[in-house]
C-alpha positions as CSV (number, residue, x, y, z in Angstrom):
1,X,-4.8,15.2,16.1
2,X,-6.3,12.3,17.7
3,X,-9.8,11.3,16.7
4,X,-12.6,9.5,19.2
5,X,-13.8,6.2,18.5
6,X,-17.0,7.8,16.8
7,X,-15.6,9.4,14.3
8,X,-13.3,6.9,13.1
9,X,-16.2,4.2,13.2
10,X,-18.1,6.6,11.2
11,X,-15.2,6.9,8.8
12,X,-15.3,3.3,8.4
13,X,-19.0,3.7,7.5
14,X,-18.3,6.1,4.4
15,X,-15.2,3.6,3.4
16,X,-18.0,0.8,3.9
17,X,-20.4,3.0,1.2
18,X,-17.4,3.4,-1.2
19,X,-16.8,-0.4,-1.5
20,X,-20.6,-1.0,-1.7
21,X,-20.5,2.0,-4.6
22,X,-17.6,-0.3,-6.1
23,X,-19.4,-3.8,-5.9
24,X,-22.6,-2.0,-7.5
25,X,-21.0,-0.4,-10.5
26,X,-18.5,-3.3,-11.4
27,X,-22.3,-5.3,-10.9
28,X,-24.0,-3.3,-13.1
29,X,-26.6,-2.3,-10.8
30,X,-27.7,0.5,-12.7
31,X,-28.4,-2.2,-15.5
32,X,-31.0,-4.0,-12.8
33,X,-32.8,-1.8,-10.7
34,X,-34.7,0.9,-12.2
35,X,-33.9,4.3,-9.2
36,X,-30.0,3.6,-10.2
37,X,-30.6,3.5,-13.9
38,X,-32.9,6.7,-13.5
39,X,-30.4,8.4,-11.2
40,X,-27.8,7.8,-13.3
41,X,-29.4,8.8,-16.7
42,X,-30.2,12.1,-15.1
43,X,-26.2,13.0,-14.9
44,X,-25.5,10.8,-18.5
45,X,-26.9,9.0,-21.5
46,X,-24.5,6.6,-20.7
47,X,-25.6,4.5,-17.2
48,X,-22.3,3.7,-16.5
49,X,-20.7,6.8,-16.5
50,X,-23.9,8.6,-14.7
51,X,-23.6,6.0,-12.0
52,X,-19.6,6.6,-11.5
53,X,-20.7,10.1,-11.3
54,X,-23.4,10.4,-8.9
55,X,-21.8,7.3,-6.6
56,X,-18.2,9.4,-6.6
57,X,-20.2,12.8,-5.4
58,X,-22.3,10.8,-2.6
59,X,-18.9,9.3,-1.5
60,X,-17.4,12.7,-1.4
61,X,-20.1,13.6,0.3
62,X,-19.9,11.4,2.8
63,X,-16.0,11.9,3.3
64,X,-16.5,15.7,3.7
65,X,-19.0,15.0,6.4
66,X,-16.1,13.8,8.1
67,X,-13.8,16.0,7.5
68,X,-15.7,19.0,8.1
69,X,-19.2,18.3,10.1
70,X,-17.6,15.5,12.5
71,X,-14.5,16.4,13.4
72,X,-14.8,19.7,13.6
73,X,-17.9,19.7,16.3
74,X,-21.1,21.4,14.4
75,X,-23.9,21.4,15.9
76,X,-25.1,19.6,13.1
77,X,-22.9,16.6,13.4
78,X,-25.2,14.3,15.2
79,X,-28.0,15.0,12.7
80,X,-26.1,14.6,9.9
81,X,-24.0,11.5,11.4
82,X,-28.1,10.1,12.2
83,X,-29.0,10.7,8.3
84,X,-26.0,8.5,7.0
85,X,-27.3,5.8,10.0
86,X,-30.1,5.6,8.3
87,X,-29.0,6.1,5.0
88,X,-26.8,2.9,5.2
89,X,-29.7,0.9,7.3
90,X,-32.2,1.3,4.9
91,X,-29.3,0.6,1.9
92,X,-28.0,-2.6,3.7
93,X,-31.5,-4.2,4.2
94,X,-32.6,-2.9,0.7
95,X,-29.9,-5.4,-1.1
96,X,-30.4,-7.8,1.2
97,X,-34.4,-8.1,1.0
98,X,-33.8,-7.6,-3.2
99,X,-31.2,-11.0,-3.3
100,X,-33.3,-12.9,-0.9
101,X,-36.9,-12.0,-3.0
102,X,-35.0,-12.8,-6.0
103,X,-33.3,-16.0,-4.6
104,X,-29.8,-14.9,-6.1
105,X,-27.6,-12.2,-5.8
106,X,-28.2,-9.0,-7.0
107,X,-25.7,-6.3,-7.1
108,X,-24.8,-5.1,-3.9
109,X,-25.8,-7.6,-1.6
110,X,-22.1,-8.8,-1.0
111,X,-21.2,-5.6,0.7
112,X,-24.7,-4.9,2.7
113,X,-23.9,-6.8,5.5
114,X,-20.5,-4.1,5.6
115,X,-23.1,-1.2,5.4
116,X,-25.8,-2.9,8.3
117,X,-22.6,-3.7,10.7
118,X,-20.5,0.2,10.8
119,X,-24.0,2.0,10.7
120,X,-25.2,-0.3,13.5
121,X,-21.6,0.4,15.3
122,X,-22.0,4.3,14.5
123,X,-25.7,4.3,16.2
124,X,-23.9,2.8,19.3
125,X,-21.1,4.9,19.7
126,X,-23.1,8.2,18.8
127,X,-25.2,7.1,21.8
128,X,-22.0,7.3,24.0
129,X,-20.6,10.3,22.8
130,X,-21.5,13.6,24.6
């Protein structure tokens, strides 16, 4: 089995979310940001476990999508390909605008420029596929 470009691109934009998932927990991001420490007490009492929890389902999330959705042609694979787009986009500039307001890093911010740069790549080469 071969894959196209745009699925493996895509692939490297789930990889991309499980190292920013990684840099966030070891950060303690659900220490400093109050939607992560809310998320994550809805799973646990204890933030760190909730956020292990909740990050390791959206990664598996994401990895299924790829596995199933992409490479197997749904019709829903563009749409669903578009949401992580966005997804990451909005994630990527998020960290980035939170360091910069805060003048120092803030968890997450050393792998945003990862998340901006495969869901920038993964726009472009869904516009050339099909």
């Amino acid at each position: 089995m071969s894959l196209r470009k745009d699925q493996l691109v895509f692939l490297c934009l789930i990889l991309a979310q499980a190292a920013h998932s990684i840099e966030e927990y070891f950060t303690g991001l659900y220490n400093v940001f109050a939607p992560a420490r809310f998320v994550s007490s809805l799973v646990s009492s204890d933030l760190s476990f909730g956020f292990l929890i909740v990050n390791t389902c959206l990664i598996v999330f994401g990895l299924w999508c790829w596995v199933v959705p992409v490479q197997s042609g749904w019709a829903a694979e563009k749409g669903i390909v578009w949401f992580w787009v966005v997804l990451e986009l909005l994630n990527g500039f998020g960290h980035i605008i939170l360091a910069f307001s805060r003048r120092s890093y803030f968890p997450g911010v050393a792998t945003a420029p990862l998340l901006l740069v495969f869901a920038a790549w993964t726009a472009v080469t869904q516009g050339r596929h099909r």
